[in-house]
C-alpha positions as CSV (number, residue, x, y, z in Angstrom):
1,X,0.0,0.0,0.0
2,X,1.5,3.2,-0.9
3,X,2.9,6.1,1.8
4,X,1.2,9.4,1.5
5,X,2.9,12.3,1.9
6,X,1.2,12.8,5.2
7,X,2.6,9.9,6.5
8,X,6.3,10.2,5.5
9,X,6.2,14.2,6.7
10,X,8.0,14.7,10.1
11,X,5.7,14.5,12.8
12,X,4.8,17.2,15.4
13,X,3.2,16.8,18.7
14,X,0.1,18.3,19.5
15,X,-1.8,18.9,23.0
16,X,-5.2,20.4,23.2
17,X,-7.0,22.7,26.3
18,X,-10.4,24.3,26.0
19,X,-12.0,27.3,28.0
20,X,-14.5,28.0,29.4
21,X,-13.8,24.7,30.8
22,X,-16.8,21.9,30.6
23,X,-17.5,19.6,33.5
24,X,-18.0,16.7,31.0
25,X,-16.4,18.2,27.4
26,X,-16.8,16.2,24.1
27,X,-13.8,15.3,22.4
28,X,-13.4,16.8,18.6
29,X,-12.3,15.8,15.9
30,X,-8.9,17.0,14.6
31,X,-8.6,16.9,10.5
32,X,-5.5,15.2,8.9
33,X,-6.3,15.6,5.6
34,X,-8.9,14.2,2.8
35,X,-11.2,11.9,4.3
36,X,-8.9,11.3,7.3
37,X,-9.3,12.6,11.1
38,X,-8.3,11.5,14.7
39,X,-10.7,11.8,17.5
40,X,-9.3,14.6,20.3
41,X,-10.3,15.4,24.0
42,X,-10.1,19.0,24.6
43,X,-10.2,19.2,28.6
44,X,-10.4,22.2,30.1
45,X,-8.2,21.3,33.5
46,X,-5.5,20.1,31.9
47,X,-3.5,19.7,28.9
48,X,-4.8,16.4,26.5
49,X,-2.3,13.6,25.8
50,X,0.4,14.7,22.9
51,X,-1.1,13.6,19.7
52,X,1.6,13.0,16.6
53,X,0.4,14.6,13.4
54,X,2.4,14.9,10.5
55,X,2.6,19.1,9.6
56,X,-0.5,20.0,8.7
57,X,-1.8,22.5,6.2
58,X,-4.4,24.2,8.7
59,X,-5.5,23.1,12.3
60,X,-9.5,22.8,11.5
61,X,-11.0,20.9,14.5
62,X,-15.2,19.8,14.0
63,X,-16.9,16.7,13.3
64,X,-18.0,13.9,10.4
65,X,-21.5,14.5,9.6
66,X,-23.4,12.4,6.3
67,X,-24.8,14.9,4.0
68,X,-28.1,15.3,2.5
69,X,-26.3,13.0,-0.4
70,X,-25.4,10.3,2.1
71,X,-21.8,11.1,1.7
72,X,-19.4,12.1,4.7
73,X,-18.0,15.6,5.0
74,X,-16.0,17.1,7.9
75,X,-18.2,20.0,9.4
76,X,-15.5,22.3,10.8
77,X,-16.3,24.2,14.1
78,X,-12.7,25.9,13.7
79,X,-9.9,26.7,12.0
80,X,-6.2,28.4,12.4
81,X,-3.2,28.6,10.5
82,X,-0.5,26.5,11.2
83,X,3.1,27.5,13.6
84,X,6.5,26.4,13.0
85,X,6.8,24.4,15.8
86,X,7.7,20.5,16.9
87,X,5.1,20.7,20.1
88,X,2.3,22.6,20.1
89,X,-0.8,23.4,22.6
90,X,-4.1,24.0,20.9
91,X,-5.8,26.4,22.8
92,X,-9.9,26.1,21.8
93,X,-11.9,29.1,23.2
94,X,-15.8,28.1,23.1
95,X,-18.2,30.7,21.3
96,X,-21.1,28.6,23.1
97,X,-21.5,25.8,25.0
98,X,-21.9,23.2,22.6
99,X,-18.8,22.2,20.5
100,X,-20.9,22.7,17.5
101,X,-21.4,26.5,18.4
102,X,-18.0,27.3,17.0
103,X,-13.9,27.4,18.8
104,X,-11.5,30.1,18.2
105,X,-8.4,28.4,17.9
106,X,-4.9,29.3,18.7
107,X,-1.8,27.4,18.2
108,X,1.0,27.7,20.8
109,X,4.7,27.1,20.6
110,X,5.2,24.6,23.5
111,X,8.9,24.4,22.7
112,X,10.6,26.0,26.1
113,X,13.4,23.7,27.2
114,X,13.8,26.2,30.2
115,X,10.1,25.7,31.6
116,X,10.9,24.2,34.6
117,X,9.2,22.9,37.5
118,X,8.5,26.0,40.2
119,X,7.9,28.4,36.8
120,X,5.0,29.9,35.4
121,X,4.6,30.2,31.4
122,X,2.0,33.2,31.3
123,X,-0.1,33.2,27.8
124,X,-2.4,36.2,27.3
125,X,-5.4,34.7,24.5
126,X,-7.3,37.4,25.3
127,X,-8.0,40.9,23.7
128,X,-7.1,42.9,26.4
129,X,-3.9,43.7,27.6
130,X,-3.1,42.0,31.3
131,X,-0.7,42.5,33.9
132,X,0.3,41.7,37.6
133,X,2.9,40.2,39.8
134,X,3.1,36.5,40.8
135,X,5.8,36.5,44.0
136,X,8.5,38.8,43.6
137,X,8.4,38.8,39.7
138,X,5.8,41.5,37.9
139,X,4.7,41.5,34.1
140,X,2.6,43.0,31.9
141,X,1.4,41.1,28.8
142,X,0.0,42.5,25.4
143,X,-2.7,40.5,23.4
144,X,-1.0,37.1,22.0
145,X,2.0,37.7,24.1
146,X,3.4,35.3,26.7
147,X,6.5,35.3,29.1
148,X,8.1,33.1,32.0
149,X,8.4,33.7,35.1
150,X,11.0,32.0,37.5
151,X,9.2,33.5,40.6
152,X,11.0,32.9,44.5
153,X,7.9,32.2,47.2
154,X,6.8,34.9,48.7
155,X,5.6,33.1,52.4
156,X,7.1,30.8,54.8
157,X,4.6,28.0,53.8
158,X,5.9,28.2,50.1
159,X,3.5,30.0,48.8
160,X,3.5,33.2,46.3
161,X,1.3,36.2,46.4
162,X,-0.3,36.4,43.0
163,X,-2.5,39.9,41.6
164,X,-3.6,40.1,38.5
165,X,-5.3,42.8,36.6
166,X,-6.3,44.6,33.2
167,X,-6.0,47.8,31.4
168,X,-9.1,49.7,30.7
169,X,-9.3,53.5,30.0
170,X,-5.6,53.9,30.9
171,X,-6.3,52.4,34.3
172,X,-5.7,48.7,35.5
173,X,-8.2,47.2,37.4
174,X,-7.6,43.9,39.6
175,X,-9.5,41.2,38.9
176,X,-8.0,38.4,40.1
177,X,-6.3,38.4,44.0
178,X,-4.9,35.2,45.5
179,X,-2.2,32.8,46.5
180,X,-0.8,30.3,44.8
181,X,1.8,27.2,45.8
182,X,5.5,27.1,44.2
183,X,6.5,23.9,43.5
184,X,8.8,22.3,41.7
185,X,7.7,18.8,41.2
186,X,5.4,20.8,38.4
187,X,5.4,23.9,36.0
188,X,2.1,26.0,35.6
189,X,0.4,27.4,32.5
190,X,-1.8,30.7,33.0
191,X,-4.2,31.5,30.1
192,X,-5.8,34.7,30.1
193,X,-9.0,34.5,27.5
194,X,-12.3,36.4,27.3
195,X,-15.7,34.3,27.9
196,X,-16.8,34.6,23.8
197,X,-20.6,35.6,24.9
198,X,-20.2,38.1,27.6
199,X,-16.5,39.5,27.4
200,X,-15.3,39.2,30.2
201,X,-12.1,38.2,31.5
202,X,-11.0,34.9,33.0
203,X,-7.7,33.3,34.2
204,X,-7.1,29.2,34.1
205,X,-4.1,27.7,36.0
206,X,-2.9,24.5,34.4
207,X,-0.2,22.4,36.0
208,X,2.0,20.6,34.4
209,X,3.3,17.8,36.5
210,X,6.8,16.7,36.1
């Protein structure tokens, strides 16, 4: 049986997250190419297990539906254009509650050999721009920018002092005002992304145990 070019392309490793999370989310379907898909979970607590893909021409994530002609056709519920990267977290942003009302979908470059454990990678998906201070380290984060933060514990227990806010009408505004653990048996992911029907901005911690 002959190769297809999909198949003798390098492979890349992809891991999927959703927000707002679901108690109970549906996985998707991720499309390979012509007639060909895998079956993906999209949690929204953690990151899925690494799928291998070979490079693909467009990340389009939906579902195989028959047709009114009986025939099978992939029903996208979203698309991106593809990164440059070997490892890559696919960060799905519900317009609705149902899978079938729609993702935004942004690929992430999940290439950081010095994301340790004890450090926090800091992605801002949202439209707004964010900043804050986690511990003794501050930032401020654009939208679609990220940094790391390599932050020393703030308490005796271990613990850091994390506030985060956003910028509106030249003034930030907290939103979000609590303490969080630094440890280094595991790294931590913070997404920042707006809730697609009402706006408003949310924060999801992810660890990343090591």
């Amino acid at each position: 049986m002959p190769i297809s070019r999909a198949q003798q392309a390098p492979q890349i490793s992809l891991q999927f997250l959703s927000f707002p999370e679901q108690l109970e989310s549906e996985p998707v379907e991720l499309f390979i190419e012509k007639g060909k898909t895998i079956i993906v979970d999209i949690p929204g607590n953690e990151l899925s297990p690494a799928y291998k893909v070979p490079p693909l021409a467009s990340i389009a994530v939906g579902k195989t539906i028959t047709n009114e002609k009986g025939e099978s056709v992939f029903q996208t519920y979203g698309t991106a254009n593809p990164i440059a990267a070997k490892k890559q977290i696919i960060l799905l942003i519900r317009k609705g509650e149902k899978n079938s009302d729609g993702f935004v979908v942004l690929p992430l470059n999940a290439q950081l050999d010095e994301f340790a454990g004890g450090n926090y990678l800091l992605i801002n998906a949202s439209k707004m721009q964010v900043g804050g201070s986690i511990g003794d380290k501050k930032f401020i984060l654009k939208p679609g920018q990220k940094d790391l933060l390599k932050p020393n514990a703030s308490h005796t227990s271990g613990g850091c002092q994390v506030t985060l806010s956003y910028l509106k009408e030249d003034k930030w505004k907290v939103f979000y005002d609590t303490r969080w653990v630094v440890n280094v048996r595991y790294r931590s992911l913070i997404f920042f992304y707006q809730d697609p029907e009402s706006g408003s901005l949310g924060v999801a911690p992810i660890m990343d145990f090591l």
